[in-house]
VMD Tcl script that draws the C-alpha trace (Angstrom):
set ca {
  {-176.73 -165.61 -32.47}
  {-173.24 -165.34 -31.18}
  {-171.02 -162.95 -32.75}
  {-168.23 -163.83 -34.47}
  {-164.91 -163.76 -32.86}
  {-162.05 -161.21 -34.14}
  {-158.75 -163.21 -35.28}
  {-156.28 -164.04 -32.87}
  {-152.84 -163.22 -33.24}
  {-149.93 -165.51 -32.25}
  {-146.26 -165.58 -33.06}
  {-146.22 -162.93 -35.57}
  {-149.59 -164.90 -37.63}
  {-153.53 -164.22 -37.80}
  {-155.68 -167.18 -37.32}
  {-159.11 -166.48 -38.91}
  {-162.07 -167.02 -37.05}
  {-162.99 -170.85 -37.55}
  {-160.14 -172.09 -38.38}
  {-156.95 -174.05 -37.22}
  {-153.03 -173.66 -38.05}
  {-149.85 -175.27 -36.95}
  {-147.33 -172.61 -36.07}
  {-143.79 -172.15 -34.48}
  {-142.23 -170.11 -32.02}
  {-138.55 -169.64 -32.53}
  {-136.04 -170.86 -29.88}
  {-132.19 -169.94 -29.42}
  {-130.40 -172.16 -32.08}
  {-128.10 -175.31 -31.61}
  {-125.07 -174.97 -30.80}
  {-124.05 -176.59 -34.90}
  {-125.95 -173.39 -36.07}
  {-128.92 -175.49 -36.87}
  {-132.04 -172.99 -35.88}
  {-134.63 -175.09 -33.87}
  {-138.70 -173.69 -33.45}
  {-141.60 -174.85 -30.32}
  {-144.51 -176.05 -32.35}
  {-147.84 -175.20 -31.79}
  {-151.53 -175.63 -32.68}
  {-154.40 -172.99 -32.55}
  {-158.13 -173.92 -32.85}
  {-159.69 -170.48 -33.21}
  {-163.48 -171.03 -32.83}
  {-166.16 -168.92 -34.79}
  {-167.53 -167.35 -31.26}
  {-166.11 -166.00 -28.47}
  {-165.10 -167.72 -25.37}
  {-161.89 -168.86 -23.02}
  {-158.42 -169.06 -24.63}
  {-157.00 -172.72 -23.19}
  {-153.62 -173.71 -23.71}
  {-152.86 -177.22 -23.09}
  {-148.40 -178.11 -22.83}
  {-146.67 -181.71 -22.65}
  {-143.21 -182.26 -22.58}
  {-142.01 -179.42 -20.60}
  {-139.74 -182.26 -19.07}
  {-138.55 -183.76 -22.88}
  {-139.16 -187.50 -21.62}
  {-142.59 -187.01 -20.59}
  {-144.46 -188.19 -23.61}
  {-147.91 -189.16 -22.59}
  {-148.93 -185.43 -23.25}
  {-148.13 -185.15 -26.49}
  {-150.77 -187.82 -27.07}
  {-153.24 -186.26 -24.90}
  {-152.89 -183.23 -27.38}
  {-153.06 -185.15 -30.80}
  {-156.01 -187.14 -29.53}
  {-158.02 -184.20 -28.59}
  {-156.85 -182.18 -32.09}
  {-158.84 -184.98 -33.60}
  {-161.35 -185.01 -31.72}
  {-164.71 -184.20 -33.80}
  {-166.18 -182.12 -30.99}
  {-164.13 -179.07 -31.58}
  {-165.82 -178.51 -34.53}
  {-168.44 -176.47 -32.47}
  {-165.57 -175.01 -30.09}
  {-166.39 -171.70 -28.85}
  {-162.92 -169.21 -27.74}
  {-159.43 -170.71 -28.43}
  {-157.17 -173.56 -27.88}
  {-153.55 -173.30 -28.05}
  {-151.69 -176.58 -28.21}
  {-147.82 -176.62 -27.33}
  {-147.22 -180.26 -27.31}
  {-143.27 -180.12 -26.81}
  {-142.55 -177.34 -25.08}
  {-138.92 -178.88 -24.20}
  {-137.84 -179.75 -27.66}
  {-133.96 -179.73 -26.90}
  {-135.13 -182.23 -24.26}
  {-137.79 -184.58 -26.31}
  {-135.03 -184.41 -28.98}
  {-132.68 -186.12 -27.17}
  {-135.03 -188.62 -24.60}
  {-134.33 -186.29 -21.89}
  {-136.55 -184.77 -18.90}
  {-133.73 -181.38 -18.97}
  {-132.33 -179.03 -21.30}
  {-128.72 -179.13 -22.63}
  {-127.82 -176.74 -19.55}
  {-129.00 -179.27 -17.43}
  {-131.26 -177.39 -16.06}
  {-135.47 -178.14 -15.63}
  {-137.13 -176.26 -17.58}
  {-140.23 -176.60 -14.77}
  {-137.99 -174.48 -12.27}
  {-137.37 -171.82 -15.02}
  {-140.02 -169.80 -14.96}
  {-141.38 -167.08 -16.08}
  {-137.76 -166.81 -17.92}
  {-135.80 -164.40 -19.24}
  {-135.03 -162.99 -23.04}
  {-131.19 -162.57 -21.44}
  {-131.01 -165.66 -18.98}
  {-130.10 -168.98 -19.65}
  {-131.02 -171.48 -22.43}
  {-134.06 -172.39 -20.28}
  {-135.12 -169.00 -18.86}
  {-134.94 -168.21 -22.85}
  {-137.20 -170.90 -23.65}
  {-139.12 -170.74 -20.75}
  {-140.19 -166.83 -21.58}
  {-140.94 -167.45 -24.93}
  {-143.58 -170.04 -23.65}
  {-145.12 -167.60 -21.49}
  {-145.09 -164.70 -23.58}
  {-146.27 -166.21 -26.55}
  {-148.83 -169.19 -24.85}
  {-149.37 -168.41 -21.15}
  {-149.79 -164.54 -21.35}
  {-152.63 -164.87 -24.08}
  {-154.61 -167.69 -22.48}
  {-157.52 -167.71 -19.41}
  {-156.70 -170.91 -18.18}
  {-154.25 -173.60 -18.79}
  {-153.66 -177.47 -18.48}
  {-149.64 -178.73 -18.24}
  {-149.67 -182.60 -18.90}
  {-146.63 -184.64 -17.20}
  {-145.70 -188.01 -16.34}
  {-143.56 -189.55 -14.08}
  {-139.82 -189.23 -13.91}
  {-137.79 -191.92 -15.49}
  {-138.72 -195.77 -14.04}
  {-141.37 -194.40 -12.38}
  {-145.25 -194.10 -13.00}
  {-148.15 -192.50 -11.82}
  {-151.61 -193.07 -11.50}
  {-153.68 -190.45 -13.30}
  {-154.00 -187.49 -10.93}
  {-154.67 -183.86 -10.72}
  {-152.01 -181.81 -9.05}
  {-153.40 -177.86 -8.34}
  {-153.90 -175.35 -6.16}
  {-157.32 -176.22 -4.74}
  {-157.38 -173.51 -2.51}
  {-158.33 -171.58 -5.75}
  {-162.26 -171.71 -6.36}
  {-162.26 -171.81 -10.33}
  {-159.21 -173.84 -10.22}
  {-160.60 -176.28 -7.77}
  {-163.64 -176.41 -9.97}
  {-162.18 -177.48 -13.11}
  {-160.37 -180.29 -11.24}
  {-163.26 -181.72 -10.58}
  {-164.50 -181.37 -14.35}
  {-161.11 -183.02 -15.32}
  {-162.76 -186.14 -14.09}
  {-159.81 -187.96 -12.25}
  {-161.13 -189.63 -8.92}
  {-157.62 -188.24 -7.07}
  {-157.02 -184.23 -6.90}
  {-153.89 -183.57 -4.56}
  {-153.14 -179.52 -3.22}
  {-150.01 -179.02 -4.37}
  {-148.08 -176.75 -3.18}
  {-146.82 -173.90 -5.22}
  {-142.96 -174.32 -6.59}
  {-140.72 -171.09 -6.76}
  {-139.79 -171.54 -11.12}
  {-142.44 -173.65 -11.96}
  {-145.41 -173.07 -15.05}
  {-147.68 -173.37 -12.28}
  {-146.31 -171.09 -10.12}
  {-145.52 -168.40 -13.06}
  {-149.25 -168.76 -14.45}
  {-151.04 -168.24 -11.26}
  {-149.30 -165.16 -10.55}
  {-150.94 -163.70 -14.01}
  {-153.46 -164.81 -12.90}
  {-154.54 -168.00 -15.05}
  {-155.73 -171.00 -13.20}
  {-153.87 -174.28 -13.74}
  {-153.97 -177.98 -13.80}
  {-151.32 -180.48 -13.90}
  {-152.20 -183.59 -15.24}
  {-150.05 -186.73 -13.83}
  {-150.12 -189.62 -15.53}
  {-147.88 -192.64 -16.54}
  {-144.11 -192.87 -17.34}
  {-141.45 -191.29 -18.93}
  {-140.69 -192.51 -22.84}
  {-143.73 -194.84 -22.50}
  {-147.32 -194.73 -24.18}
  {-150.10 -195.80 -21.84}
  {-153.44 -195.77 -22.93}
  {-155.83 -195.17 -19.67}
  {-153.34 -192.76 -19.08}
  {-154.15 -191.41 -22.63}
  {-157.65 -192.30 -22.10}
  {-158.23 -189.61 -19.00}
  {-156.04 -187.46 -19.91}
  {-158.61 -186.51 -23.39}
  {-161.78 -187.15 -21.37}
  {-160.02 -184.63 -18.91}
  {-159.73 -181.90 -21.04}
  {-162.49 -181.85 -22.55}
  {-164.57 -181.82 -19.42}
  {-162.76 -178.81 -18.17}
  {-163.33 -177.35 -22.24}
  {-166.86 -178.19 -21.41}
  {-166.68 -176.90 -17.80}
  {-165.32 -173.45 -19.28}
  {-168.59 -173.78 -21.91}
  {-166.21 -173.92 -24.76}
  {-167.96 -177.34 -25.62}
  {-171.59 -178.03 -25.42}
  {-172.36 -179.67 -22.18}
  {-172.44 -184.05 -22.87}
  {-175.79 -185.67 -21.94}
  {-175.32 -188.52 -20.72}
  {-171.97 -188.93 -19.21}
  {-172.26 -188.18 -15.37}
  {-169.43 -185.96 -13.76}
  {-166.98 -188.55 -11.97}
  {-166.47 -188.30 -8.51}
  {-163.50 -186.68 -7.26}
  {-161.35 -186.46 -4.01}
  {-159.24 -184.29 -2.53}
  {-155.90 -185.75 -0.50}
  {-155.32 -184.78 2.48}
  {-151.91 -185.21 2.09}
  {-149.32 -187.38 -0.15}
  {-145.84 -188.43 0.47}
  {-142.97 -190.93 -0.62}
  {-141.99 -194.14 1.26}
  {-138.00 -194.52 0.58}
  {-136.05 -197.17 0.38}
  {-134.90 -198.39 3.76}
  {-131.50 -200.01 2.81}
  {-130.01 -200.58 -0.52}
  {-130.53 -204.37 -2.85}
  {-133.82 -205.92 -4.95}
  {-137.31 -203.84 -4.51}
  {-139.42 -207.03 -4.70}
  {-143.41 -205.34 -5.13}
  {-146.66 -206.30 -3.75}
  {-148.87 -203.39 -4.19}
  {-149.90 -202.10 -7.97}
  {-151.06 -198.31 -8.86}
  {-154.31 -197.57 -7.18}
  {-154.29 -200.07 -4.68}
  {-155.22 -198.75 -1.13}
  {-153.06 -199.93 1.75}
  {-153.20 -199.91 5.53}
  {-151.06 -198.33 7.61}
  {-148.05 -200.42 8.58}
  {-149.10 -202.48 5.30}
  {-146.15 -204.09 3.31}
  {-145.64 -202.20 0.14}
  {-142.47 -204.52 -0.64}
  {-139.67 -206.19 0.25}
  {-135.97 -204.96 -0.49}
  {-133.56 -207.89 -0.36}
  {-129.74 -208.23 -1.04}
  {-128.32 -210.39 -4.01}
  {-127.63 -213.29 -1.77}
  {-130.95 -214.27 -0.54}
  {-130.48 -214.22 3.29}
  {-132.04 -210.14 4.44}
  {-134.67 -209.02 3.04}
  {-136.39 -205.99 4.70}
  {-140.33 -205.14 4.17}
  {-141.20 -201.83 3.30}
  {-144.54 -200.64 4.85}
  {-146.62 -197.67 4.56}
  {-146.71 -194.86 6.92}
  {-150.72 -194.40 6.69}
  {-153.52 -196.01 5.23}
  {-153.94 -194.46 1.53}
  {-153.93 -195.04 -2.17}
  {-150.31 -195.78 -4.26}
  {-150.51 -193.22 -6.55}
  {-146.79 -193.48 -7.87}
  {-144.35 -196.06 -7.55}
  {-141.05 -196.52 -9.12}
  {-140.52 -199.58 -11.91}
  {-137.09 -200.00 -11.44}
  {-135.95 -202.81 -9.01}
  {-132.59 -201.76 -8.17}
  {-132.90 -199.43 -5.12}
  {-130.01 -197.91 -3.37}
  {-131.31 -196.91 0.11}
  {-133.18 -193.49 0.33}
  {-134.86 -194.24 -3.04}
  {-138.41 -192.97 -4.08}
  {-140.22 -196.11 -3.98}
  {-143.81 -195.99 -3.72}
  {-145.85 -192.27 -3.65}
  {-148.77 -192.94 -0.98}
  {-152.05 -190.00 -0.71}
  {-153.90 -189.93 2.23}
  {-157.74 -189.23 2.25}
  {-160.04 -188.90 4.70}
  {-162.42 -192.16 3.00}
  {-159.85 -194.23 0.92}
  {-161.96 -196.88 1.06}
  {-164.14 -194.56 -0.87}
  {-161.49 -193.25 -3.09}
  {-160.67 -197.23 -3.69}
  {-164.29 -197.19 -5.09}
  {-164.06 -194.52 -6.97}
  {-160.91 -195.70 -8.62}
  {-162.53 -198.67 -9.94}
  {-165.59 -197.52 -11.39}
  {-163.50 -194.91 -12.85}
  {-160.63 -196.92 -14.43}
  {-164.12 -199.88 -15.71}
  {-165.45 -196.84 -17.54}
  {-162.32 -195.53 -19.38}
  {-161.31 -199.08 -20.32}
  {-164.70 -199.36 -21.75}
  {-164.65 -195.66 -22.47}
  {-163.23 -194.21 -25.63}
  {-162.78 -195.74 -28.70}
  {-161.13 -194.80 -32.52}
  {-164.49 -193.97 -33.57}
  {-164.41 -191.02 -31.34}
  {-161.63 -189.70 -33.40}
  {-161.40 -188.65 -36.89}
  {-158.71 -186.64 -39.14}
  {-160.01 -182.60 -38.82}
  {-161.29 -180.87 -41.06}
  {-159.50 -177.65 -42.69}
  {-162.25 -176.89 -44.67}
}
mol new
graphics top color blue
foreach p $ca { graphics top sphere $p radius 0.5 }
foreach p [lrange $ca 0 end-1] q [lrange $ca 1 end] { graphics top cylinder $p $q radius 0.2 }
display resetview
């Protein structure tokens, strides 16, 4: 039998073996002397295993994480969790506190990193995050959406170059996995150089709830929790199919008016393909936007007024997309029909 695991120590407090507490890190105060705190949530199993940490909201708009995290705090199957999860569902609460993807210094708190105890409001809160969370965990998952008025299709961004982090993309389950390249300040960037593999989850849109976004986002983690052996391995589910992009970029606006769309999220597109029209207020030009390969839209921007240069429509190239297009449906049938409330309950402190 397993031994039991020794208590883990976080932010000055002992969590017991088996058992589960909400803590707080502090942050630098505001500036009306009010003291502000990062919450977060440890699951400490009985046995020993991985230490995950899952954050949301490192850009304060980005919501959708946040219910990723409560979701999978109820769900019953980390009841029989082996190693630890550490939950920071608003990492950027200066941000989230005020509907905003920065912090009060303007600056993104995703080009911050690792930080600084002397630096800036966001190098401060940026080092507490990865002292505290980052430098005590084996592997990680950041959860994002898109930027304000504009939505993605769920997605894995990572450095698939990595073996084990190119293997738990594929237990996250999403049918798209893009190489990302590396960003000088980001949590990705800052956690691979202590060497924890990473995932960033993309889903949705800023300030909204979506619920296949939602959906995959829970099913993701705990694949890669079962992946990692911290949950028992599920039966009958089969592994999703999942493939890499050969390369992704935005199609901008051409000239400035109305973004009139034909194509939705997921939809594959040829090469030359119209995407959408951009017309002026008048009615008499209107200029089709077309893509510059044949691909998948996997982010697209929900705001109709376009200046020219805009970020309109994000297209990833793959090698099949007529397979990926495949994949993509079976995959978004079987989350619709996927999870339901009964696979959630209130947890148990006991």
């Amino acid at each position: 039998m397993p031994d039991r695991q020794a208590p883990f120590e976080i932010a000055g407090e002992t969590v017991p073996a088996g058992t589960r507490r909400a803590l707080t890190l502090d942050l630098p105060g505001q500036s009306a002397y009010t003291p502000l705190s990062m919450p977060i949530y440890v699951v400490h199993g009985r046995t020993a295993g991985p230490t995950l940490f899952l954050s949301a909201a490192i850009h304060g708009d980005e919501i959708t994480g946040i219910d990723v995290i409560r979701r999978v705090l109820r769900t019953k199957a980390l009841a029989r969790m082996r190693g630890t999860l550490i939950c920071a569902p608003i990492v950027n609460v200066f941000g989230y506190s005020n509907h905003t993807r920065y912090l009060p210094d303007r600056r993104d708190l995703n080009r911050s990193f690792p930080g600084s105890a002397t630096g800036s409001l966001a190098a401060r809160v940026a080092h507490v995050f990865i002292t505290e969370v980052v430098r005590r965990a084996s592997h990680g998952i950041d959860l994002h959406s898109g930027a304000n008025n504009r939505t993605n299709l769920p997605h894995i961004r990572a450095d698939l170059d990595d073996p084990e982090t190119e293997r738990l993309a594929r237990a996250f389950g999403t049918p798209i996995a893009i190489n990302a390249n590396l960003r000088d300040g980001s949590l990705r960037q800052a956690a691979r150089d202590l060497g924890v593999p990473i995932l960033l989850y993309e889903a949705g849109e800023a300030l909204r709830f979506d619920p296949l976004a939602s959906r995959a986002g829970v099913r993701g983690v705990l694949g890669v929790m079962r992946a990692l052996a911290m949950l028992p391995p599920e039966k009958k589910r089969k592994t999703p199919e999942v493939i890499e992009a050969v390369a992704s970029a935005w199609v901008r606006a051409p000239c400035s008016g109305l973004l009139h769309s034909s194509v939705a999220l997921g939809a594959r597109v040829e090469k030359g393909g119209a995407l959408g029209l951009v017309g002026d207020a008048f009615g008499e030009a209107d200029t089709t936007v077309t893509s510059p390969y044949t691909g998948i839209v996997v982010g697209r921007t929900n705001l109709p007024v376009v200046n020219e240069g805009d970020a309109l429509y994000h297209i990833a190239r793959f090698n099949d997309s007529a397979g990926v297009e495949s994949a993509l449906e079976t995959w978004q049938q079987d989350h619709i029909e996927g999870l339901t409330l009964a696979d959630y309950v209130e947890p148990d402190l006991n």
